[in-house]
Every structure is written in C-alpha cells, then in structure tokens.
LOFIMI-922533 format. One record per residue (C-alpha): residue number from 1; residue in three letters; x, y, z. Coordinates in steps of 0.1 Angstrom, whole numbers, plus 2048, in hexadecimal, padded with zeros to 3 digits. Layout:
<sites>
     n   res    xx    yy    zz
   NUM   ALA     X     Y     Z
...
</sites>
This chain:
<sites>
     n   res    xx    yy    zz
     1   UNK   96B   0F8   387
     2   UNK   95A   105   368
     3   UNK   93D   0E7   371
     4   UNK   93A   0F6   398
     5   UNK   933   118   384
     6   UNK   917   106   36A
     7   UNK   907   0F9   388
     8   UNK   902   115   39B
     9   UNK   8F7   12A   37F
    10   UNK   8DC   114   376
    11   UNK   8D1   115   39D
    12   UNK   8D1   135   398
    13   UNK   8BB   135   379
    14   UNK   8A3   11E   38A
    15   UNK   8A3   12B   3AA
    16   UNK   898   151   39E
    17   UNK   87F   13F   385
    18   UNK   86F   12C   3A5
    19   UNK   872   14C   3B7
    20   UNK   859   161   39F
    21   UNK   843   144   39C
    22   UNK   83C   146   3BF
    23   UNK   838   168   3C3
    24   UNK   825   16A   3A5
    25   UNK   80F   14E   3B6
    26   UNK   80B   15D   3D7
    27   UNK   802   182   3C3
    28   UNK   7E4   174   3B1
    29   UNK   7D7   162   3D2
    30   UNK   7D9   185   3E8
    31   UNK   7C4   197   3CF
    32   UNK   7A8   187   3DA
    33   UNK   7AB   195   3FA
    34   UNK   792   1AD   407
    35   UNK   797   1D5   3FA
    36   UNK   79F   1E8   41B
    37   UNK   785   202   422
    38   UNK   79C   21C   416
    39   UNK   79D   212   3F5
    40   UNK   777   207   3EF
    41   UNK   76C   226   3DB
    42   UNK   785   21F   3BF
    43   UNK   773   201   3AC
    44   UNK   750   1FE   3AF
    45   UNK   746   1D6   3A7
    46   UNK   745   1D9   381
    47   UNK   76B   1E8   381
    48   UNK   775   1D1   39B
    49   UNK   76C   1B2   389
    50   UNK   782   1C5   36D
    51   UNK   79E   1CA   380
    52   UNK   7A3   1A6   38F
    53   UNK   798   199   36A
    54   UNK   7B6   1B0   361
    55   UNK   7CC   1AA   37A
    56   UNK   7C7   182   375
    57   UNK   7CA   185   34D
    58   UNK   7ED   194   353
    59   UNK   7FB   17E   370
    60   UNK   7EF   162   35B
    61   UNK   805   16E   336
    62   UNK   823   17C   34E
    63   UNK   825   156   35C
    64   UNK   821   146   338
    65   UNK   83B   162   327
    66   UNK   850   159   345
    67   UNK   851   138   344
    68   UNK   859   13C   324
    69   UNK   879   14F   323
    70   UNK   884   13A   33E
    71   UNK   880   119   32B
    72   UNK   898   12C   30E
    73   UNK   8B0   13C   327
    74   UNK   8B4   118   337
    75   UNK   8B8   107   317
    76   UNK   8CE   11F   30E
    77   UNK   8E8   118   32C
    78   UNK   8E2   0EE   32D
    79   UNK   8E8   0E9   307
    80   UNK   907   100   30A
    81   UNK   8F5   117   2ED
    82   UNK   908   137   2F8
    83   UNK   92A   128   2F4
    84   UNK   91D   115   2D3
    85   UNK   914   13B   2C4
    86   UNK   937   146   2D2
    87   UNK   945   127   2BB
    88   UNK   937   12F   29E
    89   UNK   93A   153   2A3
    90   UNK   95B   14F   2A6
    91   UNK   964   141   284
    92   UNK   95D   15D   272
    93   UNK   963   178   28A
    94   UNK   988   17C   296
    95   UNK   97F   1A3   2A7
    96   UNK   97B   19D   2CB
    97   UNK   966   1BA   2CD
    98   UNK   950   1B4   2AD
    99   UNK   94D   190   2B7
   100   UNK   93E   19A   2DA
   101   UNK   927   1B8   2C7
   102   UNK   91A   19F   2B0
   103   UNK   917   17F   2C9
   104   UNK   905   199   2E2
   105   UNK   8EC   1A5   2C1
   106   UNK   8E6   183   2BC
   107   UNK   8D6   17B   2DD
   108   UNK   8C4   19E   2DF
   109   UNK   8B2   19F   2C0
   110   UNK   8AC   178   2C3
   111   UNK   89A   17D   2E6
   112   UNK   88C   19A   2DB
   113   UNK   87C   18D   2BB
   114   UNK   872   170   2D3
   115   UNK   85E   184   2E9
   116   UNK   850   196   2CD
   117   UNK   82D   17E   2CB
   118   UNK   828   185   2F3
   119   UNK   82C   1AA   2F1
   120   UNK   815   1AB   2D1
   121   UNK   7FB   194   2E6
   122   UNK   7FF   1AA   306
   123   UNK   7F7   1CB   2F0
   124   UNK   7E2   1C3   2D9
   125   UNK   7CA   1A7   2E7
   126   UNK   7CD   1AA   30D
   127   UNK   7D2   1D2   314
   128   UNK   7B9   1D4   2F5
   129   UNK   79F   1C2   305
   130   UNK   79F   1D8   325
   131   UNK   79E   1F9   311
   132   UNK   7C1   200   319
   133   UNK   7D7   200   2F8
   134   UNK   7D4   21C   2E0
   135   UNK   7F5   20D   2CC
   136   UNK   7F1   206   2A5
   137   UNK   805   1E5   296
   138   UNK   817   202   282
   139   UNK   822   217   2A4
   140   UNK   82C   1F2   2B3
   141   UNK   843   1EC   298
   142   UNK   855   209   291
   143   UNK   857   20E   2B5
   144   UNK   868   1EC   2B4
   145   UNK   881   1F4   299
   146   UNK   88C   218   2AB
   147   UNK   891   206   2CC
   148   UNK   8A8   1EB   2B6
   149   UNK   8B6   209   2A5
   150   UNK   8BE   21B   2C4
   151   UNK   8CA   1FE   2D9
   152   UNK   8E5   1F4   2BC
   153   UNK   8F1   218   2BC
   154   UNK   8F5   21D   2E0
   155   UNK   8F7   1FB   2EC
   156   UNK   915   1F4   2D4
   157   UNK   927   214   2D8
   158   UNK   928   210   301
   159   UNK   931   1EA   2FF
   160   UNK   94A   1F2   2E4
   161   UNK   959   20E   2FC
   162   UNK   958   1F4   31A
   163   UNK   968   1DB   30B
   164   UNK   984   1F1   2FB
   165   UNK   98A   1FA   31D
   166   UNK   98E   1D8   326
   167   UNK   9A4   1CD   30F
   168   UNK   9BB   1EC   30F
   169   UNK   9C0   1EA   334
   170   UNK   9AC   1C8   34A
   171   UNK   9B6   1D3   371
   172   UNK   9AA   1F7   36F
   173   UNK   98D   1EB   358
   174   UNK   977   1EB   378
   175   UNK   97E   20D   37C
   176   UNK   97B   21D   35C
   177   UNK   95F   207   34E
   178   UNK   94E   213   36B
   179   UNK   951   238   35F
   180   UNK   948   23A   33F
   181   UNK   927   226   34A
   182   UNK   922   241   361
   183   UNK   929   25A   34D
   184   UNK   918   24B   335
   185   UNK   8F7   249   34C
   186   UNK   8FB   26D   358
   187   UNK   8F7   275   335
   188   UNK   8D9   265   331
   189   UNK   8C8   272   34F
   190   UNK   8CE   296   344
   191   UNK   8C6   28C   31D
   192   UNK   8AD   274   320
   193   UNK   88B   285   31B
   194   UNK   89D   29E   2FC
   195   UNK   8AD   280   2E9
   196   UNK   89C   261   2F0
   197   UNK   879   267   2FB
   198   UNK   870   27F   2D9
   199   UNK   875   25E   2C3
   200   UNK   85A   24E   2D1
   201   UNK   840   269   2DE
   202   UNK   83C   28C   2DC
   203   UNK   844   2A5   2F3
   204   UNK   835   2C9   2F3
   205   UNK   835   2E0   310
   206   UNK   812   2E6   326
   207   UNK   800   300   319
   208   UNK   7FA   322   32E
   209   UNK   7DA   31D   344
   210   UNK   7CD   312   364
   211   UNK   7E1   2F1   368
   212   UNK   803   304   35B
   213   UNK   7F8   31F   375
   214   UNK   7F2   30A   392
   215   UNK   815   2F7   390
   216   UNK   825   316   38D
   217   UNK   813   322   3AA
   218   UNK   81B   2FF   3BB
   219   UNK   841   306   3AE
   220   UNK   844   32A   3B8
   221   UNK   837   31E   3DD
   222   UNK   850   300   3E1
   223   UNK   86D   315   3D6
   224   UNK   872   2FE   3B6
   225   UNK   881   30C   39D
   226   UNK   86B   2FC   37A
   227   UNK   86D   309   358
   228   UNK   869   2E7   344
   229   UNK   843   2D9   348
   230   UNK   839   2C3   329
   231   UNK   817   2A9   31F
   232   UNK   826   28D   30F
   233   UNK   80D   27F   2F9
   234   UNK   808   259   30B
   235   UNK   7E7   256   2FD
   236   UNK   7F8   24C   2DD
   237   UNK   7FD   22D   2ED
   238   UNK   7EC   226   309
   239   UNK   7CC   236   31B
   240   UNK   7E0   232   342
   241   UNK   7EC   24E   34D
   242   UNK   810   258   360
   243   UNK   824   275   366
   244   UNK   848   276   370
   245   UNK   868   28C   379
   246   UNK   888   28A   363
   247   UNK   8A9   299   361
   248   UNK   8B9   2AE   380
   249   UNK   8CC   2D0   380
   250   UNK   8BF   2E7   361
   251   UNK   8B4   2CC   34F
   252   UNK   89A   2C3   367
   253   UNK   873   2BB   357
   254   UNK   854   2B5   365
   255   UNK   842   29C   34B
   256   UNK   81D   295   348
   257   UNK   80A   27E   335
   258   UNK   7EE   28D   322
   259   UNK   7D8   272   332
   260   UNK   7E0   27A   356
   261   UNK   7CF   2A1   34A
   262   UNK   7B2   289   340
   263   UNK   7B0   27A   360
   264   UNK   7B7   290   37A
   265   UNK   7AA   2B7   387
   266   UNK   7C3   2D3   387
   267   UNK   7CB   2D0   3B0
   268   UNK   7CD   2A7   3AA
   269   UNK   7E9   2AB   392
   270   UNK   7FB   2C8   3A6
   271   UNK   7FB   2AD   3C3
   272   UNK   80B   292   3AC
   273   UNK   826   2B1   3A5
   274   UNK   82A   2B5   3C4
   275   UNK   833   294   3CD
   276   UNK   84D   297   3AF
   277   UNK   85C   2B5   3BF
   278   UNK   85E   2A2   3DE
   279   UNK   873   28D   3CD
   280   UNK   88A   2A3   3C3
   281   UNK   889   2B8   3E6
   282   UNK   897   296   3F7
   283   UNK   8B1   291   3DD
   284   UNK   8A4   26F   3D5
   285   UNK   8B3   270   3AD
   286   UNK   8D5   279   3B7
   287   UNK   8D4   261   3D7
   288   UNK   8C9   24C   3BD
   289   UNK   8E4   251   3AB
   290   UNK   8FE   24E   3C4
   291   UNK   8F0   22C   3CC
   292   UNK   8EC   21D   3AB
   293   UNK   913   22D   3A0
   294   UNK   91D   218   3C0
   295   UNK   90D   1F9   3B7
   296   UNK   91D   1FA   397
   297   UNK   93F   202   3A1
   298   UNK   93A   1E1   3B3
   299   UNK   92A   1CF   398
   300   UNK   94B   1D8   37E
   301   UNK   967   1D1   398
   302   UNK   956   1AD   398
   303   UNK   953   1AD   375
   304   UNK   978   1B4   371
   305   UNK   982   19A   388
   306   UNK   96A   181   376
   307   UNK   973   18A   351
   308   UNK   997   178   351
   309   UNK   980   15A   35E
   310   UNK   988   13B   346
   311   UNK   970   127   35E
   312   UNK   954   141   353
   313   UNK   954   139   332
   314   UNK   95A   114   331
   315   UNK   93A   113   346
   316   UNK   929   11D   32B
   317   UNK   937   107   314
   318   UNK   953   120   305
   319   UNK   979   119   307
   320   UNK   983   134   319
   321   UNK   97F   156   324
   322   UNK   970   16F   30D
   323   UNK   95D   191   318
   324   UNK   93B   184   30A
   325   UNK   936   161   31D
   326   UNK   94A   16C   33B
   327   UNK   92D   18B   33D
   328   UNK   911   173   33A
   329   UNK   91E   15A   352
   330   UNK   929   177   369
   331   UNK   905   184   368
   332   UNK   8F6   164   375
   333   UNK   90F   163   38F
   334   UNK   90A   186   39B
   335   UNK   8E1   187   399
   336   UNK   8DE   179   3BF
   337   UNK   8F2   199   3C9
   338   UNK   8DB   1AD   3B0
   339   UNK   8BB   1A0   3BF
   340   UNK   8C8   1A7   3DC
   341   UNK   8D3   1CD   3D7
   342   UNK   8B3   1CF   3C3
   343   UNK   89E   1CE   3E5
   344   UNK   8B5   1E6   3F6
   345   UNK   8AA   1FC   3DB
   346   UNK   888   1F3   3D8
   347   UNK   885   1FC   400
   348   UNK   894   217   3F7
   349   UNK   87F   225   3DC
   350   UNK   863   21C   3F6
   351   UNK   86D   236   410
   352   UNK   877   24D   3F8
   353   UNK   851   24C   3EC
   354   UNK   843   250   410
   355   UNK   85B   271   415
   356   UNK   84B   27C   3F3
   357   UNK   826   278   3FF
   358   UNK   830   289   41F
   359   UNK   843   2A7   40C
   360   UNK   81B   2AC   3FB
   361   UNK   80B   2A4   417
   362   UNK   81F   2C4   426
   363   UNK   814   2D6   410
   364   UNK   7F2   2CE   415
   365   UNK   7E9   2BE   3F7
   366   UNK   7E7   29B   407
   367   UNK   7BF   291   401
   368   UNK   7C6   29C   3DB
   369   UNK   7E2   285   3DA
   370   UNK   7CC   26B   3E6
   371   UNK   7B7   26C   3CD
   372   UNK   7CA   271   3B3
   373   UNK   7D9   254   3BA
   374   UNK   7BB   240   3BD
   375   UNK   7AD   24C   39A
   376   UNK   7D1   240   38A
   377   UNK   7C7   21E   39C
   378   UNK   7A8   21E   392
   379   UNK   7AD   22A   368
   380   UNK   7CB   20D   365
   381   UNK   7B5   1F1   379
   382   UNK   7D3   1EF   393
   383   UNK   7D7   1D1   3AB
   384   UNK   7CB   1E0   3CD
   385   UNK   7D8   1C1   3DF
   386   UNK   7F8   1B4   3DA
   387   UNK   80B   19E   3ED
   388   UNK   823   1AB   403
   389   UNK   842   195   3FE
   390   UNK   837   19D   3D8
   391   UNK   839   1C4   3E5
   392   UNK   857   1BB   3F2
   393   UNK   86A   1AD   3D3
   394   UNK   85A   1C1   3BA
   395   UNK   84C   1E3   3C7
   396   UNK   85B   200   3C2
   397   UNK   845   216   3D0
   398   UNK   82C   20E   3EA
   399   UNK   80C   201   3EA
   400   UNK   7F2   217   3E3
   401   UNK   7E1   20D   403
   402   UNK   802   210   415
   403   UNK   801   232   409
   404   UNK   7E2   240   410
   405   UNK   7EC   236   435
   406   UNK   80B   248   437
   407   UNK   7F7   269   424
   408   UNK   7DA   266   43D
   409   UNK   7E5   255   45C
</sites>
C-alpha cells in the first residue's frame, strides 16, 4: 500500500510542478499581446519596455527559484530523506512532541536558509535595478531573524497545542484541533496590525488635514463607523505603494502606505477607501471567514483519519505512523483538493472585488478609482496582460482591464 501512496505523491509533485511551468509559459507569451485601448495612457514606450523587461526579469528568476525548490522537494521524497531525518531524529529524541518540533525546525530553517541566496538576488539585484527596493542588507537580516524568532514562538506553541490534543484524545482531535486553529486565527485577525505588524514597520496615525478630512467626510457619508486610520511607513522597504483593511468589529483599521500619499491625490485615495469599505459593507472578511473555518474543519477531520496511517509514513521511508511524516505525506495527498478549493476562493475573491468597485462606483467615485488604479499599475510596472487561465489559477483580484470594464461599462 505504502508504494501506491509514494507513487501518487510523487505524481502529484510533478504534476503541480508541470502545471506552473505551463502557466508560467503561457503568462510570458500573453504579455506580448496588444494593450487594450483602455489601458494605453498608463506606460508610455519608455515605461513599457520597462515593464515587460520587468515583468520578463521576474518570470524568468520565479521559473529558475522554482525549479529549484522542486528539484530539493523531489529529492527529498525519492531518496526517502524525510524518513532518514525522522531516523536519526529519533535516536536522540524519545518526546513525541519535541521530536516533531525539532524534525519540523529542521526542514523550515533548512528551506528557508536555502531560499535565502534567491530572496537576496530578487531584492537586492533585480527590484534594485528597476528602482524598486529601498531595503538595507541590515533591515534584510534582522527582518530574517524576527520572522525566525516569531515563527519558533508561535509556530511551536500552536503545533505543540495540536499535537497535545492529538495525543490526549485522536477521534475528537478533528474537532478540537480545529478550534484552537480557529481561535487561534481569530486572534490574529483582531491582533495582527498591534502585535505583529509594529516589529517590522511603523505605524503612526494620519495626521489632521485634507486627506484625514476627506475620509472622514467619505466615512461620515457611508455610515462607517472609522476611528483607526494609520501611514505605515512602506517606503522603508520598498517605493510600491498599497493600502489595505484589517481587523473587524472595534478593532477595525484602515492602513496606508506612506507611498500610496506619494502617489495618489486626496479624492484618488478616498476612492481606494472606498472600495475598502465596500468590502466591509458586503461582509466579504467574515464570509471569508466562514469559508476558510469550513475548509479547515474539512482539512483536520481528514487529517485525523490520516494520522493513525502506518501506510503514510512508510511511504516516506519511516516505520510507522508518527504526527510529523503522516502531516507531510497527508499534505501532498490533500493539495489536489486544495488547488481545487483554492479556485473556488480565488473566484470568489474575484466577485467580491467587482461588488467593491461597484459599492465606489455608487458612490460616485468610479473615474477616481480608475485612475488610481492605473497609477498603482503604472508605479509597480504591473503586467497589463496576463493570461487568463493564469488569471484563473492565480488571480485574486481581477484584472485591471477587467476592472475598468465593470467600473465603466
């Protein structure tokens, strides 16, 4: 049995791998396609030769990293390296919650130190070269030693919880698993922006004038209630600029990058608020919500059933079933559904988008939207042109052509 499960785990492995390559492929032949008329005053030539320089520069390293991680992953599975680390592991380690905190470490900081050279190529030689990166070799690594720091804390606390859970009581650990993750993620959605974000950027809240005015005024008119509007300082980092809703109930914020005050006029930036407040008008974050507590529910009554596996582990060259091999294989097994429930979301997100543009178009702030959007585009040399089965896999949002229709019909 436990060769059956190797097999179709590295079809799997392959078949996703073949899978990006082609959409990857198909992506960088589309962007040669001919800019719609709607979208011709973003780059003039100059930019535009930018862009798809750009745009080609970073399909080009995303294939290479890629095809990288997937020769380790692969090598990984074939030369049974997960279950020769559980081996050794296992010799010193008798805990069977140290010995998965420790195997899981392992594999994270190893991947992660792996990847290290591409992300230090992507920052510091490609985004460098198209005036993008503002980040210093000093904020890279101490930015990569508080993620580490962070991830060991919270990482190994929630797994340690998980699989106490497990081993205290295996048939309802579907159940409660799946609740402290949730509670867990709750957490973080109403924390998030206090606790996390304030380790790695700053955080102070817009200052009185005619932007904080405006919003207000914008606010006020859509019956919002908004106390917390803060400029993050993005600049630190990067010159592209973003803004973004977080949190729900009281804790609710309205962030802004201190680049997108750079970029855009007062009514420009109201209209990207708008579209925020849209969002939360809808109900998207708790739909959201609903959808991905569902799809976890799912994803741990699996789980359960899979952990007492002995066939799971074996197929990764273990002896038999342990939390930390039956997880990984159990994650290969379960990405086909994952894709899957992936583009449900990803459609979606899609709509969810289109209501948002509506919601500002209603309040008539739908040619300021437009070109808002078309400045963002423009400032982080976006692909105008991507194709649509790589829309389909991939987009969360729409295109911005697709959403220039739907503002102005």
């Amino acid at each position: 049995m436990h060769q059956i499960i190797f097999a179709i785990i590295i079809v799997i492995l392959v078949a996703d791998f073949g899978l990006e390559r082609i959409l990857s492929y198909l992506n960088i032949r589309n962007s040669k396609q001919n800019i719609p008329p709607e979208l011709s005053d973003i780059y003039d030539n100059s930019k535009y030769q930018k862009q798809q320089d750009y745009f080609r520069t970073n399909s080009k390293f995303g294939m290479i990293s890629g095809t990288f991680s997937f020769l380790i992953t692969f090598s990984m599975y074939v030369l049974g390296g997960f279950g020769w680390l559980d081996g050794f592991l296992g010799n010193f380690i008798e805990n069977e919650i140290l010995l998965s905190l420790v195997f899981f470490g392992i594999i994270l900081i190893a991947s992660d130190l792996l990847g290290i050279p591409f992300e230090w190529y992507d920052t510091f030689v490609i985004e460098q070269k198209f005036g993008f990166n503002k980040v210093t070799p000093g904020i890279f690594i101490y930015d990569k030693l508080k993620s580490w720091l962070i991830s060991a804390l919270l990482g190994s606390g929630l797994l340690s919880l998980v699989m106490w859970i497990y081993l205290l009581t295996p048939d309802y650990f579907w159940l409660l698993g799946w609740s402290v993750v949730t509670v867990f993620s709750l957490f973080m959605s109403l924390f998030y922006s206090e606790l996390i974000v304030p380790l790695f950027n700053k955080q102070t809240p817009l200052a009185e004038g005619e932007l904080r005015t405006a919003i207000e005024k914008f606010a006020t008119k859509a019956s919002f209630k908004l106390k917390n509007i803060f400029v993050i300082d993005g600049s630190k980092r990067s010159t592209k600029a973003n803004a973004y809703f977080t949190g729900f109930g009281p804790k609710k914020r309205i962030v802004l990058y201190d680049t997108l005050l750079d970029k855009l006029t007062t009514d420009e930036i109201v209209s990207v608020l708008a579209h925020e407040i849209g969002h939360n008008k809808h109900k998207h974050t708790v739909k959201n919500m609903l959808l991905s507590f569902a799809t976890t529910l799912v994803l741990f009554y699996l789980l359960g059933i899979f952990l007492e596996s002995d066939a799971l582990a074996k197929a990764l060259g273990g002896d038999a079933a342990n939390f930390h091999l039956n997880v990984l294989a159990f994650g290969i097994l379960y990405s086909p559904f994952s894709l899957a429930l992936d583009l449900i979301t990803n459609i979606l997100s899609r709509k969810f988008e289109y209501q948002a543009d509506t919601y500002t178009v209603n309040h008539g702030l739908g040619s300021e939207l437009i070109s808002g959007l078309k400045k963002l585009s423009s400032t982080s040399l976006n692909n105008l042109m991507p194709h649509p089965l790589y829309v389909f896999f991939h987009y969360s949002h729409p295109t911005l052509y697709q959403r220039i229709k739907n503002i102005k019909p």
